[in-house]
C-alpha angles and dihedrals in degrees: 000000000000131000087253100055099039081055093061091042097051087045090049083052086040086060106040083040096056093036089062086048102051099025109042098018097245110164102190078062091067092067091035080055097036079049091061100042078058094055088042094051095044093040096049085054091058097037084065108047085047084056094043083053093053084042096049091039095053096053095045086052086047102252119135117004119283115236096261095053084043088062107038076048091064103033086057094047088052101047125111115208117209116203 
């Protein structure tokens, strides 16, 4: 499975699990919820360093504009040459 999906399943579990809390009183709900904020956040840790890998991989393979072209892009776009 992978970090996204177990994102959106701990936060399903996140929800049910808070809804008995808040809403019926049941106590065991609030570790079973506490559990899942643990998954997201660790979820949510690995889920970034595996998009700042596509990122980094794509614009060593030339696909998108790094942030440097990006800016010299703008910079030219935005210049006014006077003659």
């Amino acid at each position: 499975m992978s970090h996204h999906d177990k994102l959106l399943e701990s936060f399903e579990t996140y929800k049910a699990e808070n809804e008995k809390l808040l809403g019926k009183g049941i106590k065991a709900s609030a570790a079973r919820a506490r559990k899942a904020l643990q998954e997201i956040a660790g979820s949510c840790k690995e889920r970034r360093k595996e998009i700042s890998a596509e990122k980094e991989s794509r614009e060593g393979a030339g696909v998108g504009m790094s942030q440097d072209a990006h800016v010299k892009r703008t910079f030219e776009s935005n210049t006014v040459y006077w003659g």
